[in-house]
C-alpha angles and dihedrals in degrees: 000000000000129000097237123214127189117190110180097341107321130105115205127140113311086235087065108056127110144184124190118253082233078067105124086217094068099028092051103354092250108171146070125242138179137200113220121182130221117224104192089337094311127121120244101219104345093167099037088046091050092044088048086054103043082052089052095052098043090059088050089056079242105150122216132226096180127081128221086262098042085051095051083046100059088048110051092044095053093043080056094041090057099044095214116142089200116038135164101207106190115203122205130179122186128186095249146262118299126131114284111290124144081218115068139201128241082224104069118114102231109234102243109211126179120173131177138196142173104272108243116239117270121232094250084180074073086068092054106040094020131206150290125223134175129223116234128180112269109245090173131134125260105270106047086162089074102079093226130175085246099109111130094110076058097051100050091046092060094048082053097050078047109054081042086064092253146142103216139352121228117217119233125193122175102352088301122097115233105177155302123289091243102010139040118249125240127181134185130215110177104304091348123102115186137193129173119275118268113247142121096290080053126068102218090224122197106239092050090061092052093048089053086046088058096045089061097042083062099047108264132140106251125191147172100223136159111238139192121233100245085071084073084068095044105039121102090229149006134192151169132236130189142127098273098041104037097198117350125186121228115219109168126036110196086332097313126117125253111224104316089345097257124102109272135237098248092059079045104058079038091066095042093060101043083053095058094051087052097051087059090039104135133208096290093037131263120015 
């Protein structure tokens, strides 16, 4: 099956695409981008992704050529050009191509890129021994909720989870976390299930906003709350969410145990029931 690109409305092989070095993406990083997954061909979140993106654009001053539809478009033909069941599309929109100047122009034309690949296989051996992560101090911007191309603080986060012998670092500012390089961050305590507010040091991801759905849709006590990181130590559970990772426990915290030190019931039930919406997710995503 082939990897499928789509630069400014053309599919053709991933191997042949191809984006001038003028590009301001490369040059400044001046553009937005998302990561959707496929379930049996099917798109997680496809409208909630696209909205997230236009939002993304439009704080950036990016103008759009391509409607809701056109957008859905685009993606579902190239997730059937490709075949894969199980697919990872990543969206990018730059700014556009001009010669390198900090100041840019309205009238540039933005470089639209889609790729898609088949999506690796997860550790699901992660779901039943759960994982460590480290806590590092959070060197951001100042809108963290705009998902820029800007990610070298993440990237070095995550290095550093890794040569730690991590999964994921969580960032910290201020004494509050905010979330994970790569995930958002939940913890329980009794009936209260807890993420980070929402605000413009937080991405509101998408899979964060359906797990909450389904914790109150069990009855649990859900809240937006700023909380220290000390919390991470005290909570009965913690857990990550993304979209490569669905719902993900949290077993170690800088090398001290979570609760007992095994995932907990509550990530678990979590994960059943995501995976039975996705099991009746339908063509354009959850019902």
């Amino acid at each position: 099956m082939p990897n499928i690109g789509y630069l400014n409305g053309q599919f053709m092989p991933l191997e042949q695409v191809q984006v001038s070095v003028e590009d301001r993406g490369y040059q400044f990083g001046d553009g937005v981008y998302e990561v959707i997954r496929t379930y049996r061909g099917h798109p997680f979140g496809l409208e909630e992704h696209v909205a997230r993106l236009e939002r993304s654009a439009r704080e950036l001053h990016i103008p759009l050529s391509l409607s809701k539809q056109e957008w859905f478009s685009a993606i579902l033909k190239g997730i059937q050009q490709s075949g894969y069941e199980s697919a990872k599309v990543y969206i990018q929109i730059t700014r556009g191509t001009a010669p390198r100047n900090h100041q840019f122009s309205s009238s540039l034309t933005p470089t639209i890129l889609i790729t898609i690949r088949e999506m690796p296989e997860f550790d699901m051996a992660s779901y039943v021994r759960g994982v460590q992560v480290i806590t590092v101090p959070d060197i951001r911007w100042g809108r963290c909720d705009i998902k820029s191309l800007n990610l070298l603080p993440n990237v070095l986060a995550k290095q550093q989870a890794a040569e730690a012998g991590a999964f994921e670092a969580i960032f910290v500012r201020d004494g509050f976390v905010t979330e994970g390089a790569s995930s958002n961050v939940m913890i329980v305590n009794e009936n209260m299930v807890s993420s980070p507010e929402l605000n413009h040091q937080v991405l509101a991801g998408v899979t964060l906003q359906f797990v909450m759905r389904i914790a109150r849709a069990n009855g649990y006590d859900v809240h937006e709350r700023s909380f220290h990181v000390e919390e991470l130590a005290t909570a009965d559970e913690v857990f990550l969410v993304g979209t490569t990772i669905e719902v993900l426990p949290v077993t170690q915290v800088n090398h001290s145990k979570v609760g007992l030190g095994l995932p907990g019931p509550v990530a678990g039930s979590f994960m059943t029931s995501f995976s039975a919406a996705i099991e009746e997710m339908g063509p354009l995503g959850l019902k």
